[in-house]
C-alpha positions as semicolon CSV with decimal commas, in nm:
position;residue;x (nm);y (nm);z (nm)
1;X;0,000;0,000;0,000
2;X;0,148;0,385;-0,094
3;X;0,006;0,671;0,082
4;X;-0,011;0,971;-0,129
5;X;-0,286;1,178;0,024
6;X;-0,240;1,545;0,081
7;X;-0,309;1,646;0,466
8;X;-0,458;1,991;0,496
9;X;-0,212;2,144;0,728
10;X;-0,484;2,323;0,952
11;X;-0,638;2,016;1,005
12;X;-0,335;1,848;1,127
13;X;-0,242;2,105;1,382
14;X;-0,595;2,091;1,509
15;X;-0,518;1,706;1,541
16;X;-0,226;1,753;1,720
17;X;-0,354;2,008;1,948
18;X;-0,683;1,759;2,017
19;X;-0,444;1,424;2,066
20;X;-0,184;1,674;2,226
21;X;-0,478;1,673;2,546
22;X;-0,448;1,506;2,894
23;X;-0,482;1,099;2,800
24;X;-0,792;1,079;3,050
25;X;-0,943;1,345;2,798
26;X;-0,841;1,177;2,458
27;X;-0,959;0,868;2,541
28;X;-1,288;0,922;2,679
29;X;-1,386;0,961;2,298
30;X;-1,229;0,651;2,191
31;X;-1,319;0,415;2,480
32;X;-1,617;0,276;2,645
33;X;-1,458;0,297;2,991
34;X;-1,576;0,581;3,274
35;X;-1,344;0,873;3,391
36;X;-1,249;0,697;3,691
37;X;-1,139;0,313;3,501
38;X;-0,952;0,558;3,265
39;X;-0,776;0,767;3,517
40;X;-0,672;0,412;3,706
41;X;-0,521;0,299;3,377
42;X;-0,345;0,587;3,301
43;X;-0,199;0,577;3,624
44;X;-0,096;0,215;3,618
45;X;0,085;0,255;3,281
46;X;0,252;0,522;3,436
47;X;0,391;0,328;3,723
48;X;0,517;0,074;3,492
49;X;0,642;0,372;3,248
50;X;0,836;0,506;3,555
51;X;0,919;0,194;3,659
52;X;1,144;0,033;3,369
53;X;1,300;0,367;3,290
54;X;1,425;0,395;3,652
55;X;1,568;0,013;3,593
56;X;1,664;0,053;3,237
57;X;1,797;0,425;3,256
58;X;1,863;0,571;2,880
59;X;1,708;0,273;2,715
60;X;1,428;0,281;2,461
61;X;1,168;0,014;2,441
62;X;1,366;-0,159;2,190
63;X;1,622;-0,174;2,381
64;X;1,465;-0,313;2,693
65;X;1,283;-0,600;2,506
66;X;1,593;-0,689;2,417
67;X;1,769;-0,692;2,772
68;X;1,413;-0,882;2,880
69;X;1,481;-1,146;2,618
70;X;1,189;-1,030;2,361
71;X;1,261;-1,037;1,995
72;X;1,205;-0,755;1,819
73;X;1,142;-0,833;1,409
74;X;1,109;-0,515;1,165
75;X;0,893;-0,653;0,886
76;X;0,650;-0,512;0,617
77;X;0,381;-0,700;0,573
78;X;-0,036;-0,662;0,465
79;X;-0,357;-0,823;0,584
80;X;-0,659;-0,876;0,378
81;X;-0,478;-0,704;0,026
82;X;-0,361;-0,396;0,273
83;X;-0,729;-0,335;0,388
84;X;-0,613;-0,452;0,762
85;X;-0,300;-0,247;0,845
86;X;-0,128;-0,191;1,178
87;X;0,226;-0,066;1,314
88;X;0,317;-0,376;1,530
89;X;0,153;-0,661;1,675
90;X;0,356;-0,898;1,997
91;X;0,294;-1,266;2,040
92;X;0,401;-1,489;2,349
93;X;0,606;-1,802;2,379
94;X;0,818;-1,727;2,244
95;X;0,787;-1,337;2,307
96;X;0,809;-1,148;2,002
97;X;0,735;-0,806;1,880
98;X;0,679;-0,751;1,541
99;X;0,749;-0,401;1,369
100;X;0,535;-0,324;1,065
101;X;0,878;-0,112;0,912
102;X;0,681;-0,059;0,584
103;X;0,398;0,096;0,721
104;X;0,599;0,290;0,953
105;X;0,837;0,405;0,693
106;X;0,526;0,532;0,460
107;X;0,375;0,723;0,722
108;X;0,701;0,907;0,804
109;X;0,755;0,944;0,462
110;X;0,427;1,132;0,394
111;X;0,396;1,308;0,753
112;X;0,747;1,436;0,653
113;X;0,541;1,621;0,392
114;X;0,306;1,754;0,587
115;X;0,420;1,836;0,939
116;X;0,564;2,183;1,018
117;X;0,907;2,200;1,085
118;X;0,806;2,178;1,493
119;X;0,597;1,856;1,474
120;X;0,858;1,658;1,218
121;X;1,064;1,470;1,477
122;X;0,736;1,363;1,580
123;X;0,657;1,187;1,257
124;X;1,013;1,074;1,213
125;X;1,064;0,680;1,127
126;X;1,259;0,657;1,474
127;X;1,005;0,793;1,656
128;X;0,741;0,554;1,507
129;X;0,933;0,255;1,569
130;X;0,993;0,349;1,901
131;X;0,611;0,398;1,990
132;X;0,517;0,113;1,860
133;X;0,759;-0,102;2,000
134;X;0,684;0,044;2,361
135;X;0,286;-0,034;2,292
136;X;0,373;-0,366;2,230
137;X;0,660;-0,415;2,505
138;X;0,339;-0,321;2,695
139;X;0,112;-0,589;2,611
140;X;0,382;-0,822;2,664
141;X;0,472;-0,770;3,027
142;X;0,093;-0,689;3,110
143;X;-0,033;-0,999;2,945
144;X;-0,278;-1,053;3,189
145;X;-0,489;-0,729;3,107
146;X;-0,705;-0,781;2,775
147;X;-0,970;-0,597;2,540
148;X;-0,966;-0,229;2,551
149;X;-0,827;-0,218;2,872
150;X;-0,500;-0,338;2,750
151;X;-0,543;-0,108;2,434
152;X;-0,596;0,196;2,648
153;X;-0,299;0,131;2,860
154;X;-0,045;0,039;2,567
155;X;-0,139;0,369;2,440
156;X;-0,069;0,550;2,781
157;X;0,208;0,374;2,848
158;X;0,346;0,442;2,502
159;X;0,298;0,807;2,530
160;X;0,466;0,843;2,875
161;X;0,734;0,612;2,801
162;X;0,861;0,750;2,503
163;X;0,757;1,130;2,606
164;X;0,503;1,189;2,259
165;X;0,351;1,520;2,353
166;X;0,041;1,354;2,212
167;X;-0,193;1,023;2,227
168;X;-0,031;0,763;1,984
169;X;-0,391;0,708;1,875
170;X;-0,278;1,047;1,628
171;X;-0,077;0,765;1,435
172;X;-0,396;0,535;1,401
173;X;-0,641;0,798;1,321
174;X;-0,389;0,918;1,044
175;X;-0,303;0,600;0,920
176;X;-0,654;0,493;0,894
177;X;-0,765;0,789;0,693
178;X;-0,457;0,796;0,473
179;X;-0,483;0,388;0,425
180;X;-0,876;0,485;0,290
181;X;-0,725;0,749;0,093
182;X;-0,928;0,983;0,246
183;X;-0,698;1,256;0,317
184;X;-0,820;1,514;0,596
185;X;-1,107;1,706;0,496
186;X;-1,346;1,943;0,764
187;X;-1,672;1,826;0,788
């Protein structure tokens, strides 16, 4: 799949500056959970945010997978003839995290395009990978938490971990306009 849709820069800063809010506040739009299950979430993703980068000072979430024995594959592939299309995906025993590079490299590619000067390093390849690889790092080592629970914190912890001044959900909303070849138009 090849993204060539032009983003409306207006839009795009509004995006940013809606995704750029409080995580409690972004996700209340995108999850079926009250304030309070939210906030608890956010707060537990946190601890474990806090947590491995006190134990693993300087070291990205590629980084620590590694040191916790988790593979970590950069692939490109497509589900359903590129209709199904995701950054990353983790799978246990043994633990893996896959990288979807191509995917990742395309939306850089385009953002690139697109993003003020400010908001590039954002959109960067490196940064990708790295968010991704923290929200699945997350599912790994809190396997036991499942459905949108475990969504909503691999999100928050992917945010806080890797310091993205806004909800990664930005890069799903984006790619899943862009993969439709939608672009970004006002309602």
């Amino acid at each position: 799949m090849k993204f060539n849709t032009p983003i409306n820069f207006t839009l795009l800063t509004d995006l940013l500056k809606s995704y750029g809010d409080v995580d409690e506040i972004v996700f209340k739009s995108h999850f079926s959970f009250d304030e309070h299950r939210i906030a608890e979430i956010c707060r537990e993703s946190g601890r474990l945010s806090g947590h491995l980068q006190l134990h693993h000072p300087g070291r990205n979430a590629i980084e620590i997978a590694a040191q916790l024995g988790i593979s970590v594959q950069k692939d490109t592939w497509e589900i359903a003839g590129g209709k199904v299309i995701y950054f990353g995906e983790c799978s246990h025993n043994p633990s893996v995290i896959r990288l979807n590079a191509g995917i990742i490299r395309q939306l850089s590619e385009l953002m690139n395009q697109w993003a003020g000067e400010s908001e590039r390093q954002w959109f960067s390849e490196d940064k990708i990978l790295e968010v991704a690889a923290a929200h699945e790092l997350y599912h790994l080592i809190e396997h036991h938490v499942h459905g949108p629970a475990a969504e909503l914190g691999a999100h928050s912890f992917a945010r806080q971990f890797t310091g993205l001044p806004f909800s990664p959900l930005l890069y799903h909303v984006l790619l899943a306009h862009l993969s439709k070849g939608e672009g970004f138009k006002y309602k």
